[in-house]
C-alpha positions as CSV (number, residue, x, y, z in Angstrom):
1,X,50.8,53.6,212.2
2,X,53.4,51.2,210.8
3,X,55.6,49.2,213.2
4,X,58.9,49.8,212.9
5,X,58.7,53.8,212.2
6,X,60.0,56.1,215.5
7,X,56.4,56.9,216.2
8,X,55.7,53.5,216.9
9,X,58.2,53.6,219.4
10,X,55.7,53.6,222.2
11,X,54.0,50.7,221.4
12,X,56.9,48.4,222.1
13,X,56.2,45.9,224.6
14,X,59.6,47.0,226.2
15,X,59.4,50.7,226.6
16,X,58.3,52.4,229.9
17,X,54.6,53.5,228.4
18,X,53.7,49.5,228.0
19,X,55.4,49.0,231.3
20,X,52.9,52.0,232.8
21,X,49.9,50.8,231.5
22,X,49.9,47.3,231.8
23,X,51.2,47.7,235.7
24,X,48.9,50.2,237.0
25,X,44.9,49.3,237.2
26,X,42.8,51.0,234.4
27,X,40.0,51.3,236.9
28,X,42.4,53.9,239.0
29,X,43.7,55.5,235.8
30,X,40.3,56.2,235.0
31,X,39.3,57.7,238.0
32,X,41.9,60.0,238.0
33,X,42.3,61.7,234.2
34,X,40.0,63.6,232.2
35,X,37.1,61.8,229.3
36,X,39.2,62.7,226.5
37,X,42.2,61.1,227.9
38,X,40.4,57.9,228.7
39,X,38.9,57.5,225.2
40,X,42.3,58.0,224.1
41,X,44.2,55.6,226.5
42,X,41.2,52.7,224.9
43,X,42.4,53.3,221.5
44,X,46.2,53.0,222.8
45,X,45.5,49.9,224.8
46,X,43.7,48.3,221.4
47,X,47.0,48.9,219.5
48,X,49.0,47.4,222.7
49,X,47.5,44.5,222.4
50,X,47.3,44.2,218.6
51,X,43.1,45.3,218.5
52,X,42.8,46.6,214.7
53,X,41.1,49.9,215.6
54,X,37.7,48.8,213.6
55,X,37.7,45.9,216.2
56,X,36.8,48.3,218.7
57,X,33.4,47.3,220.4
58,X,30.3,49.9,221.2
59,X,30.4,49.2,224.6
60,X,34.4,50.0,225.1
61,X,33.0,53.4,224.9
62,X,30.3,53.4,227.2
63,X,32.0,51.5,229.6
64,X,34.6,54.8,229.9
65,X,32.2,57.5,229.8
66,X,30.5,55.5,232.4
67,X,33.8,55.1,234.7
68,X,34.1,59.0,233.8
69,X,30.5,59.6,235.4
70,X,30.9,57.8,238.3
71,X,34.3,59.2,239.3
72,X,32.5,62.9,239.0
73,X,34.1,64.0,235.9
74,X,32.3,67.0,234.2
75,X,32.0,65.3,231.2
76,X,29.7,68.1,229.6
77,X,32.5,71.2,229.7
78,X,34.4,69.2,226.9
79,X,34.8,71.5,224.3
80,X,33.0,71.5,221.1
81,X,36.6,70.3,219.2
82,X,36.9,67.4,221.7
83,X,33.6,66.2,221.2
84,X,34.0,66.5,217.4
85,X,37.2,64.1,218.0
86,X,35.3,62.1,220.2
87,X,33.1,61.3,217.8
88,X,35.2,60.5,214.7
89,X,37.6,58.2,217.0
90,X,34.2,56.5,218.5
91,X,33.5,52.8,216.9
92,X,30.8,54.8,214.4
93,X,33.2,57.3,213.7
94,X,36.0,55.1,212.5
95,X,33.6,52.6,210.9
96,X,32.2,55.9,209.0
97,X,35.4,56.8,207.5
98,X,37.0,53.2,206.3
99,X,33.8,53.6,204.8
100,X,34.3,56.5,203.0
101,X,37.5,55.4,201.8
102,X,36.2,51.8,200.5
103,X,33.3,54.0,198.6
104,X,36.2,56.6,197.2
105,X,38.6,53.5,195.9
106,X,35.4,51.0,194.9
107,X,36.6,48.6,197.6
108,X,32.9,46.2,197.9
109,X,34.9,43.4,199.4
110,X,36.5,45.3,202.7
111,X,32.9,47.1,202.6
112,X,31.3,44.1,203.5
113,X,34.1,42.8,205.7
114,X,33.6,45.8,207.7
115,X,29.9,45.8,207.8
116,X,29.8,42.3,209.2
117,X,32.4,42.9,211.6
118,X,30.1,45.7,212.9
119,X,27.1,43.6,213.2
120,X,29.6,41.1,215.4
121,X,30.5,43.5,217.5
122,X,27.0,45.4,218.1
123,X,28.2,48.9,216.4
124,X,25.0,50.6,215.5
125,X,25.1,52.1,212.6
126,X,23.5,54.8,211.4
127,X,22.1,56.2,207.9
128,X,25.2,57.4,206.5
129,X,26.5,53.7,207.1
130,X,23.7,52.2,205.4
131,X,24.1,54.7,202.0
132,X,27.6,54.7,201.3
133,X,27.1,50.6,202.0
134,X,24.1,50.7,199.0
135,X,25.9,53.0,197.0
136,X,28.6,50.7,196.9
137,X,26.2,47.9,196.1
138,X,24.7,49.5,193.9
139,X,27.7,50.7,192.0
140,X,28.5,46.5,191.7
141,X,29.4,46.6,187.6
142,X,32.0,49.3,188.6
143,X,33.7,48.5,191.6
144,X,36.7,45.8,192.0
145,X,37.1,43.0,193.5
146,X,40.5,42.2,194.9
147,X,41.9,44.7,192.2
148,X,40.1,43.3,189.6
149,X,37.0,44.7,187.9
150,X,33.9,42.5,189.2
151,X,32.5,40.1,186.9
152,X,28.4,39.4,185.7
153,X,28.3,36.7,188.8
154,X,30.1,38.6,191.2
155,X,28.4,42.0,190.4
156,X,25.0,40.1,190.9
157,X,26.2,38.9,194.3
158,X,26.5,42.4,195.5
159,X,23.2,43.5,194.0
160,X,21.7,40.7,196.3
161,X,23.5,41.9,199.3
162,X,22.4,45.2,198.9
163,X,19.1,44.8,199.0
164,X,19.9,42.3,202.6
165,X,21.5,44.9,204.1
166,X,18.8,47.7,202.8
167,X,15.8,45.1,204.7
168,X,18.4,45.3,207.6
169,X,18.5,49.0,207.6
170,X,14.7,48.9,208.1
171,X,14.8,46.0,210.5
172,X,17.0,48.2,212.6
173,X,14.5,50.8,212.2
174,X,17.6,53.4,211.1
175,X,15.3,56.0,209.2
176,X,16.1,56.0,205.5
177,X,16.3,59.0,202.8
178,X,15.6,60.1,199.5
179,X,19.3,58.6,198.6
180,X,18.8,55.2,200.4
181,X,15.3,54.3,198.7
182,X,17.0,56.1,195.1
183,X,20.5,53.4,195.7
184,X,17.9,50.3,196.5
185,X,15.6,51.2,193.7
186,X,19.1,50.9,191.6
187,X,19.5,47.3,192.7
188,X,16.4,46.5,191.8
189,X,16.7,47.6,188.1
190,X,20.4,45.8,188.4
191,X,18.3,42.7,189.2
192,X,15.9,43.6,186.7
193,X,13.2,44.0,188.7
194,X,11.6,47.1,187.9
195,X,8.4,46.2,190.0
196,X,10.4,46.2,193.1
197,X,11.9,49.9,192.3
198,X,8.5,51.1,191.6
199,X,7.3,49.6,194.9
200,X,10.0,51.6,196.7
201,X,9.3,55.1,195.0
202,X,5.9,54.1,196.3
203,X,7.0,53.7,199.6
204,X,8.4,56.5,200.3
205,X,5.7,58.5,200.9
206,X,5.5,56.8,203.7
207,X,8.4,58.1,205.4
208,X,7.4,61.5,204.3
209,X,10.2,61.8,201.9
210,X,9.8,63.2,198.7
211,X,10.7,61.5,195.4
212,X,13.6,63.0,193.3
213,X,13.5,62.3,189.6
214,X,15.9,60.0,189.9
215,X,14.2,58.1,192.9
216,X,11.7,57.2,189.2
217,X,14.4,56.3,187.0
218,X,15.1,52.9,188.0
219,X,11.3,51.9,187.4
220,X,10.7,53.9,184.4
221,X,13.9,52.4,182.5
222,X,13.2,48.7,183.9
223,X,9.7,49.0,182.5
224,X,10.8,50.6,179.1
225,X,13.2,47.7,179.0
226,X,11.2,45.2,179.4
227,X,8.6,46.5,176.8
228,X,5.8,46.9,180.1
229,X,4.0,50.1,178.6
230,X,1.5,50.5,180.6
231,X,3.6,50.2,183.9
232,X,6.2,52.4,182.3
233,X,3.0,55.1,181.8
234,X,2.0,54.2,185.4
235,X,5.5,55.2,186.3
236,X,4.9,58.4,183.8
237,X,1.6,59.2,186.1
238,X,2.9,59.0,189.4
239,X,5.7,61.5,188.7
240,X,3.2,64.2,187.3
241,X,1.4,63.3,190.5
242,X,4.4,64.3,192.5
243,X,5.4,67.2,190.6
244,X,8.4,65.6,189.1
245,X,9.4,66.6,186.0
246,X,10.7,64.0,183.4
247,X,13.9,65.5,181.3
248,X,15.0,64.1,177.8
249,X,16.1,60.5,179.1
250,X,13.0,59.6,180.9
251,X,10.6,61.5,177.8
252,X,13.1,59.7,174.9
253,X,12.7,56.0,176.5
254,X,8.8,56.7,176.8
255,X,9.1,57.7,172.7
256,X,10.9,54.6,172.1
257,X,8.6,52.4,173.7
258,X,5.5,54.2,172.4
259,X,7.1,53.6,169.3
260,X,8.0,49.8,169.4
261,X,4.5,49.0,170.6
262,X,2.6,51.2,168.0
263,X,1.4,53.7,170.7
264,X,1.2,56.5,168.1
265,X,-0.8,58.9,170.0
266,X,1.4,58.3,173.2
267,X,4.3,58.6,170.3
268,X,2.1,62.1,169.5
269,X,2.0,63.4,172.8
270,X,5.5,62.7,173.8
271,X,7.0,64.9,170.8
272,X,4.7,67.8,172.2
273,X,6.2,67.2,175.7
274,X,9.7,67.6,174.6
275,X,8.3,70.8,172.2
276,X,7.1,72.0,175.6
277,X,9.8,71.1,178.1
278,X,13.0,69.9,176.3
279,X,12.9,72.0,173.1
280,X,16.0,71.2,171.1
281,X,17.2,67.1,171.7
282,X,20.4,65.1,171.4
283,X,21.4,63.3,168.6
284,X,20.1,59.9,170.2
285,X,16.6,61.1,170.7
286,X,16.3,63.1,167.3
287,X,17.4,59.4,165.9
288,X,14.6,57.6,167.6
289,X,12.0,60.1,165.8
290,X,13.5,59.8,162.8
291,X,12.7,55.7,163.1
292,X,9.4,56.8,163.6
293,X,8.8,59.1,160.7
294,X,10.0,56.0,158.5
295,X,8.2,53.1,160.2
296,X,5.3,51.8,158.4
297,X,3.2,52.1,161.4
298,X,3.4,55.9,161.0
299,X,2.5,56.0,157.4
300,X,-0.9,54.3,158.7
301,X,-1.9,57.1,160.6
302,X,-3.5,60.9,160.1
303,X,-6.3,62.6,159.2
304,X,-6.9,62.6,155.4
305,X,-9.7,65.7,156.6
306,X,-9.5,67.9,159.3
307,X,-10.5,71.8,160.1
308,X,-7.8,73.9,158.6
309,X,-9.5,77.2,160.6
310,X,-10.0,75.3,163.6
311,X,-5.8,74.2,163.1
312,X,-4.8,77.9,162.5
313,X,-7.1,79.0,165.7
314,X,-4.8,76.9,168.0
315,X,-1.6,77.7,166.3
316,X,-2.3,81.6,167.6
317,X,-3.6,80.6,171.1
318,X,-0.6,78.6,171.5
319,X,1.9,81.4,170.6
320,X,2.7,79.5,167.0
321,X,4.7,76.8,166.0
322,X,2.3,73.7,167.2
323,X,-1.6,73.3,167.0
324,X,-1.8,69.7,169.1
325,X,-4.6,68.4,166.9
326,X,-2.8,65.2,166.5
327,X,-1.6,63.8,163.4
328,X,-2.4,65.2,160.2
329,X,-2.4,64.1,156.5
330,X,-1.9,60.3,155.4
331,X,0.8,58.3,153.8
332,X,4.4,57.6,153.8
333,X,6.4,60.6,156.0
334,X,9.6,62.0,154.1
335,X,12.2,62.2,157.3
336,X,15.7,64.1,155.8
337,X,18.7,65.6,158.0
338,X,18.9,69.1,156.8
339,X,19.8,73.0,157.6
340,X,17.6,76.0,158.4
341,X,18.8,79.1,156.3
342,X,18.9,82.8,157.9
343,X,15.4,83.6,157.1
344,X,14.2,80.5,158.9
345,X,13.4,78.8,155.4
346,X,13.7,74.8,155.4
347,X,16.6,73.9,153.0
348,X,14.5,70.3,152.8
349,X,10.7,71.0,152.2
350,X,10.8,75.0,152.0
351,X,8.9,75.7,155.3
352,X,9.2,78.8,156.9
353,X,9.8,78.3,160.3
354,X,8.1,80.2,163.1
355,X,8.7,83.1,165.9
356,X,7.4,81.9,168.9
357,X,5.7,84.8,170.9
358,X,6.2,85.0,174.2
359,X,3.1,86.6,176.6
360,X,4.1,89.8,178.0
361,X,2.5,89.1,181.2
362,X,5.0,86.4,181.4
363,X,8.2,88.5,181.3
364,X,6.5,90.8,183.3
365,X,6.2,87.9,186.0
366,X,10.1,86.9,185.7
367,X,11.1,90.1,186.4
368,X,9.4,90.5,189.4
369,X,10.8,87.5,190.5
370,X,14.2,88.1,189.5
371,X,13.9,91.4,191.3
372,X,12.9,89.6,194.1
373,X,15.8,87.3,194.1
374,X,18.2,89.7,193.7
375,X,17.6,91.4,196.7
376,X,17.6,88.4,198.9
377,X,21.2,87.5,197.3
378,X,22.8,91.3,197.0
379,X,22.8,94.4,198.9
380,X,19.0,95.1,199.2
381,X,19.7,98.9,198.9
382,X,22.4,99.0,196.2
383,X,19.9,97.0,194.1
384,X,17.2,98.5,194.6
385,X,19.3,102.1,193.9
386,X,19.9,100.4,190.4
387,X,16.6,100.0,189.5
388,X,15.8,103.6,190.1
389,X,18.6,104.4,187.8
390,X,17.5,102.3,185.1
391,X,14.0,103.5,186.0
392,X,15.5,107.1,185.1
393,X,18.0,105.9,182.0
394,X,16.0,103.7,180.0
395,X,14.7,101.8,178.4
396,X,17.7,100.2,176.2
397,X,17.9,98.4,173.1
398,X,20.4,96.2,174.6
399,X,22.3,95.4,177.4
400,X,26.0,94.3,177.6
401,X,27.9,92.3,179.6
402,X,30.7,94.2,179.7
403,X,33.3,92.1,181.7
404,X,32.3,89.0,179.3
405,X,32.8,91.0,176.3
406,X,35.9,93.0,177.3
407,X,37.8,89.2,178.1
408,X,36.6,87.6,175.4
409,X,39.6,86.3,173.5
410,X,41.5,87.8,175.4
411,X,44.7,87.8,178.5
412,X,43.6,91.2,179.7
413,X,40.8,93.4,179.6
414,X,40.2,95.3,176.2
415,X,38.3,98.7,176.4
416,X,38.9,98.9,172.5
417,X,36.9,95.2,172.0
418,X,34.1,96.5,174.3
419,X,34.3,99.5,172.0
420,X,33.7,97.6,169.0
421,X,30.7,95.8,170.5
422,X,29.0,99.2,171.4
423,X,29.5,100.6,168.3
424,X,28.3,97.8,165.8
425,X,24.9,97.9,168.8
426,X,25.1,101.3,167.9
427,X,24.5,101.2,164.6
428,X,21.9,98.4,164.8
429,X,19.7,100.3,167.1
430,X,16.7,101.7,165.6
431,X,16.6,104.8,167.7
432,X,20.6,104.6,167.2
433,X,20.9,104.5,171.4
434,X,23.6,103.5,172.9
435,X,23.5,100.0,175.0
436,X,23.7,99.8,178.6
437,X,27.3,98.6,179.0
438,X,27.2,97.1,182.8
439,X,30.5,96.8,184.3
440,X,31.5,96.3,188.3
441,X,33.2,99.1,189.6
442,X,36.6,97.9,189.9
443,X,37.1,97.7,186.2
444,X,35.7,101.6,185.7
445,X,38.8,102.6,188.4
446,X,41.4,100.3,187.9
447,X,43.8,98.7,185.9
448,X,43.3,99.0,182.0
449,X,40.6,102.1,183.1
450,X,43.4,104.0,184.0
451,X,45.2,104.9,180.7
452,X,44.0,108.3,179.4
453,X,42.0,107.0,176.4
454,X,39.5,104.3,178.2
455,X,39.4,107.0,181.1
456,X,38.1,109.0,178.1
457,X,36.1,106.5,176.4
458,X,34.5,105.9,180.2
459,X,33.6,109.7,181.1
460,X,31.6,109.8,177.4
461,X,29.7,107.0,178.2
462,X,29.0,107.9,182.3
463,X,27.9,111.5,180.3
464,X,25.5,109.3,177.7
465,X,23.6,107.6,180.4
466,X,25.2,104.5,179.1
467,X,27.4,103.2,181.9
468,X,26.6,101.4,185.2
469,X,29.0,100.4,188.0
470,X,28.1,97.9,190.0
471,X,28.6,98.3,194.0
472,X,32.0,96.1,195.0
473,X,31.1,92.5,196.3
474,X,28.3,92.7,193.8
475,X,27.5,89.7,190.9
476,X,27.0,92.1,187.9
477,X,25.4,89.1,187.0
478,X,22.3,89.9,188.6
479,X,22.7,93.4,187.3
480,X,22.8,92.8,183.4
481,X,20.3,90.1,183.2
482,X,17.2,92.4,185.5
483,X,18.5,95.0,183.3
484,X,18.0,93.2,179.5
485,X,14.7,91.2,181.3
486,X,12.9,94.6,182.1
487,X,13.5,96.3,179.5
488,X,12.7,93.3,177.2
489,X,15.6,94.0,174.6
490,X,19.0,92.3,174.3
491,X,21.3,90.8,176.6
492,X,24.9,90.7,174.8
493,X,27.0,87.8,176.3
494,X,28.6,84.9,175.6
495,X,27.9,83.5,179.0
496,X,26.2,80.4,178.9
497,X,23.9,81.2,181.6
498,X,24.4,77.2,183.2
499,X,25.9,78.3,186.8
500,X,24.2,78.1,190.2
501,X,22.8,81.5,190.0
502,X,20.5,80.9,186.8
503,X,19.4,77.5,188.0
504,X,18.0,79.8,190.8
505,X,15.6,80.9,188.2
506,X,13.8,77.5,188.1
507,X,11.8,78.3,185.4
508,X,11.3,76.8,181.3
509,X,10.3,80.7,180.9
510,X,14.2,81.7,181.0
511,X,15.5,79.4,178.3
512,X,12.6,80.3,175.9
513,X,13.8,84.4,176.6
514,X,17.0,84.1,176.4
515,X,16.9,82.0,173.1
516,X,15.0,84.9,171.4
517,X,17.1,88.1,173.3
518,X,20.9,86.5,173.9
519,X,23.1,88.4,171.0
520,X,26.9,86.1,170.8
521,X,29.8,88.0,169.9
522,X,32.6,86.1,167.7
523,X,35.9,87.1,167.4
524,X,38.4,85.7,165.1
525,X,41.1,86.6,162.2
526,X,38.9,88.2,160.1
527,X,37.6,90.5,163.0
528,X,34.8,91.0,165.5
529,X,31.0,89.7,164.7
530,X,27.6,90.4,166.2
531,X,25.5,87.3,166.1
532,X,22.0,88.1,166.9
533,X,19.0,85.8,167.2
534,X,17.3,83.9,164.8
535,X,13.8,85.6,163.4
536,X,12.7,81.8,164.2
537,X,12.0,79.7,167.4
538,X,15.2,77.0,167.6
539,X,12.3,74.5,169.5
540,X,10.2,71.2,167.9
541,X,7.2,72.8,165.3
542,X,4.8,71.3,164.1
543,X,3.0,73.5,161.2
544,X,-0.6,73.8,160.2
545,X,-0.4,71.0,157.4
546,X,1.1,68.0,159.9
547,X,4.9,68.7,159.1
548,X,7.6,68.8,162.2
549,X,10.6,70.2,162.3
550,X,13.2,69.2,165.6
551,X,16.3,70.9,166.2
552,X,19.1,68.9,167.4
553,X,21.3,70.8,170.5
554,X,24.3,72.5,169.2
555,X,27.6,73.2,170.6
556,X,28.8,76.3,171.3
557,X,30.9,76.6,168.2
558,X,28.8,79.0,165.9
559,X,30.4,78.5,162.8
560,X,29.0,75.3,162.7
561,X,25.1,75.1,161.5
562,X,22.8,73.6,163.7
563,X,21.1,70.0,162.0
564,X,17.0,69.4,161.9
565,X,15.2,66.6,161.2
566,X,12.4,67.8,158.6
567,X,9.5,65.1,158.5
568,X,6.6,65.9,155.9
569,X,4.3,64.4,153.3
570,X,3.1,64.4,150.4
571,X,0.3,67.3,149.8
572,X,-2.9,66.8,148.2
């Protein structure tokens, strides 16, 4: 509140209010009013007398609610809104949010000004505190410093303090999380001390808290840094242990350092690692391969001999598209940038790429479990009501998204685009069937459904089996993708399949499906076009003579041809 404004009017020393609480004795003021209104009157008496409200100490509070028991007040029928305001105007509560505002605006300097005016005045604080103060800490190369971006000195200064007031946190026995041992493993790497981030992953078991891969990256990246391969692998280990997962960062520093120290079958088992998990790889790690291939350190390895049936035996237990026999052949590796035509054909070395087969048993599996999750999230009976229908209508050839498809391109929903999408599906069928067009049920009865043609074009398809309306305050999402799984055919969209529901999936089984199923529609100038997948797998091969092939993730622009690095040698 700013003095001078006509709300600070009744903190002038001359009005009747100061007059009223200065005269009369707190003690009998307290005795007579309710708890809310003495936690108020505190906070009112701090700004009479010029108390900034963060100056407020613990025990102003418990020296009212102590008053309040004595004089018989019935302190528990405060209501659940009073106690929430209790709360945030308590000592922790305002300490909490000029916290939250130094974290929003980077401000490390009031941060700590704040933090050591609590420990003056006794203010206990409590986990949140302690995270939003490491976070900050730990954040030191970004946040300012009187206005001013911190410098090398002064962001090393608040590493340093961070990690005080972490061995505080514990010394006050406040219990920590997954995010407070994740922000002081952060100021250990910042001090370059990746044997002190490792130490704290460690730790954590502990405290029963479970490790996040990002609780590991700290360690992992210090150690990679540093050249330390076998603590980096250590680091590797101990995630595997705890079921973490490493994704393309943590997997493309391990193949750099592998690399620079001439680890070439931790360099081997690395690429099958992102074959198996990653599949297609940024520019950054397809460059750090490609330093490989060309190194003279991989021109020294490989097997001049090896058993060519024993090679192809693995290639067809393993689906195709990788043996894992380890390197084969000898000599200097040919690394080029290149294309992958239509056919799958390598525009480099002439390779035909492979098509990755996917066990039936396993899209059996994700069905069931999609099934499963579907129910929990929709109506259990309208879903399961759908799956009798399709248990009566199909199987398809392919499934449509019909909302995606009908806005694509487009202001308003077009019937005659959907059209066009069925029709070219139509054709390409081999049974010539029509698709299952799934659409919810408020575009089959309102707005462009009611003009007489789509009302037409509806009715033909509702008569062909083709058509499904989803239930209102359904996600057709659910709807299409059971639909295109179970009937392993399909799925016609151009959604992306990134939100919240398909993370739900949780599985590296959905990414290789929908790669060899999703069909893209393009529409532009010279009309509508049906992109369907490639005969090939777009994932890391490596072919029966020793050659790899890694794709390089692509954009959703598909006018633009995906790039592959194509590494292979000479054949004898």
């Amino acid at each position: 509140m700013q003095r001078g404004s006509s709300l600070a009017s009744p903190f002038n020393r001359t009005s009747p209010l100061f007059a009223f609480f200065t005269q009369m004795p707190l003690l009998s003021i307290f005795r007579n009013s309710s708890y809310t209104f003495c936690r108020s009157l505190l906070l009112y008496h701090s700004c009479l007398f010029a108390r900034p409200v963060h100056n407020i100490q613990a025990n102003d509070l418990s020296v009212t609610k102590q008053i309040c028991e004595s004089s018989g007040m019935a302190t528990d029928k405060v209501s659940d809104k009073s106690k929430k305001k209790a709360r945030w105007m308590s000592p922790e509560g305002l300490l909490r949010s000029e916290l939250n505002m130094c974290s929003r605006h980077g401000d490390i300097v009031k941060a700590f000004h704040l933090y050591d005016e609590a420990q003056i005045n006794g203010i206990q604080l409590n986990q949140h505190h302690y995270n939003v103060l490491l976070y900050l800490c730990s954040s030191g190369s970004s946040v300012k410093l009187n206005g001013d971006e911190v410098d090398a000195n002064a962001s090393s200064l608040c590493y340093r303090r961070g990690i005080e007031i972490f061995r505080q946190m514990i010394i006050d026995k406040v219990p920590p999380n997954e995010a407070t041992f994740t922000n002081a493993a952060r100021l250990a790497l910042a001090l370059e001390d990746p044997e002190m981030a490792f130490d704290l992953v460690k730790q954590m078991k502990g405290f029963n808290i479970l490790p996040k891969l990002r609780s590991y990256g700290p360690a992992l990246f210090g150690f990679c840094k540093k050249g330390m391969a076998d603590r980096a692998y250590e680091v590797d280990a101990h995630m595997v242990e705890s079921r973490v997962m490493p994704e393309e960062p943590e997997l493309s520093a391990l193949l750099k350092l592998s690399a620079d120290v001439k680890r070439e079958d931790k360099v081997y088992e690395i690429l099958h690692r992102l074959r198996a998990t990653v599949r297609q790889v940024t520019y950054s790690t397809v460059g750090i391969i490609e330093d490989w291939f060309k190194s003279e350190d991989a021109s020294k390895v490989g097997k001049e001999n090896w058993d060519t049936s024993k090679v192809r035996e693995e290639i067809l237990m393993g689906g195709g598209g990788w043996h894992g026999q380890g390197w084969l052949g000898n000599g200097q590796w040919r690394a080029v940038r290149t294309q992958i035509d239509e056919k799958g054909v390598c525009h480099s070395c002439g390779e035909k790429l492979t098509c990755i087969d996917i066990d039936p048993r396993e899209t059996e599996n994700f069905a069931t479990s999609l099934s499963k999750l579907a129910c929990k999230r929709e109506v259990r009976t309208d879903f399961l009501q759908f799956q009798e229908w399709l248990q009566q209508h199909g199987p398809f050839d392919a499934v449509v998204d019909g909302a995606n498809l009908g806005l694509a391109n487009q202001k308003t929903f077009s019937f005659y685009q959907l059209n066009t999408v069925v029709g070219k599906l139509h054709q390409m069928s081999p049974l010539k069937r029509l698709p299952l067009i799934i659409l919810h049920r408020s575009r089959v009865t309102g707005g462009p459904a009611q003009n007489p043609r789509n009302k037409n074009l509806l009715e033909f398809w509702k008569k062909s089996g083709a058509l499904y309306a989803t239930p209102a305050g359904s996600n057709d999402d659910w709807y299409w993708l059971y639909a295109a799984v179970s009937c392993n055919c399909l799925l016609v969209t151009n959604d992306e399949m990134r939100d919240h529901l398909f993370q739900l999936l949780g599985t590296s089984f959905f990414p290789r499906w929908k790669e060899k199923h999703q069909v893209r529609v393009s529409v532009s100038t010279s009309g509508l076009a049906v992109n369907v997948p490639p005969p090939y797998s777009i994932v890391i091969q490596e072919s029966e003579n020793g050659s790899w092939h890694v794709p390089t993730i692509k954009g959703d622009d598909l006018e633009t041809p995906r790039q592959w690095l194509c590494a292979t040698r000479a054949r004898k």
